[in-house]
C-alpha positions in Angstrom: 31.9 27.7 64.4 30.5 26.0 60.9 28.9 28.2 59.2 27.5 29.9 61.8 26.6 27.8 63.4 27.8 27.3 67.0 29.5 24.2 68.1 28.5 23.0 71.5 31.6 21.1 71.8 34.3 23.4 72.3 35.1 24.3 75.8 38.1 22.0 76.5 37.7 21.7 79.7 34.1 20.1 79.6 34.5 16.1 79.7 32.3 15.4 76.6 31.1 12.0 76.1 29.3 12.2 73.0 31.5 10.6 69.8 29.8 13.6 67.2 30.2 17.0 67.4 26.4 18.7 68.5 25.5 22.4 67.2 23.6 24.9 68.7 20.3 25.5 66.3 17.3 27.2 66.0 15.3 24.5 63.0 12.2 24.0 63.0 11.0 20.2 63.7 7.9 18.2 63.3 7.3 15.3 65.5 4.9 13.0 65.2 4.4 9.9 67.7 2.6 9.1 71.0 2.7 10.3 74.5 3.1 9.1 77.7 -1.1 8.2 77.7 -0.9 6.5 74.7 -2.1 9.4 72.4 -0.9 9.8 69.1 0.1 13.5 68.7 1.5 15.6 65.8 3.3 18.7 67.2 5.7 21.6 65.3 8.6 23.1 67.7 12.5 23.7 67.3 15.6 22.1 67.7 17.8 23.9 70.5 20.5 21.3 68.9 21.7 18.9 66.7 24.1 16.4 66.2 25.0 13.0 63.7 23.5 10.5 65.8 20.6 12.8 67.7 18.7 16.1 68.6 17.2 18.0 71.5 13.9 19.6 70.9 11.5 21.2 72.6 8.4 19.5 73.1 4.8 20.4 74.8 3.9 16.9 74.5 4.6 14.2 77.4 6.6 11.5 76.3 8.5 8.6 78.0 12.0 7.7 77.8 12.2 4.7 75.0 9.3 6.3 73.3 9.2 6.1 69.3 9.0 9.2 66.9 8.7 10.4 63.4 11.3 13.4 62.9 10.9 16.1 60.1 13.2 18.8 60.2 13.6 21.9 58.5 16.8 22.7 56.6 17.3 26.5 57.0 19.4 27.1 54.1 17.2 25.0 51.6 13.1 26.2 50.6 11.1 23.7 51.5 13.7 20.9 52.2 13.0 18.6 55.4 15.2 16.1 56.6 13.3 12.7 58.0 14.5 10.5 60.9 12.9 7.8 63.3 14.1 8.1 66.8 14.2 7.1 70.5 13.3 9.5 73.4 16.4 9.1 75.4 16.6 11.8 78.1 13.3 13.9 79.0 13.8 17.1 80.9 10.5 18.4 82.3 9.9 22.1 82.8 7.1 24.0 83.2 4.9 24.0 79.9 7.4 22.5 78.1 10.3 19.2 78.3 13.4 19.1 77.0 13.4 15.5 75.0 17.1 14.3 73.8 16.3 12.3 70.7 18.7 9.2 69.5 18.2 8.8 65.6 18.2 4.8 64.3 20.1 6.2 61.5 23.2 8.9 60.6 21.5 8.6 57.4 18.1 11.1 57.1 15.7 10.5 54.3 15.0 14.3 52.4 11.7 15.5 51.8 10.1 18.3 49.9 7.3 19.4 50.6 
């Protein structure tokens, strides 16, 4: 636990085959790109978490695995802070009204925004 924030990681037992440690969080993330048809959309959820290289949000939105996005998120601690990624769609899980997209960032690196 960091902070508290919970750690994903730590059941020994659990073959993990990630090289960062993820964390369970509740951010708020805005992610702009296209969907599966080709429509560019613009759409506010949360993270459910988070890691160095990637994230797993929440999205209404149908996208494709190897689809391109813009991603904003929140910093919880910090008024009006965002932290800015590009990233892959790497793993879609589709529910009901909304999928489960695991997001690979091109960079360990965020750019910061105020807004």
């Amino acid at each position: 636990m960091y902070e508290g924030i919970q750690t994903l990681n730590e059941d020994p037992c659990l073959k993990e085959r990630r090289r960062a440690r993820r964390y369970k969080v509740a951010w708020q993330v805005r992610v702009v790109g296209a969907d599966a048809s080709a429509r560019l959309f613009d759409e506010l959820t949360y993270l459910r978490d988070i890691s160095v290289g990637g994230a797993y949000a929440y999205f209404s939105s149908a996208i494709e695995v190897g689809s391109r996005v813009s991603v904003t998120i929140k910093l919880p601690s910090m008024i009006e802070t965002w932290m800015s990624y590009t990233a892959t769609a790497v793993r879609i899980d589709t529910g009901f009204q909304v999928n489960g997209v695991g997001l690979q960032f091109d960079s360990v690196r965020p750019d910061f925004k105020r807004y």
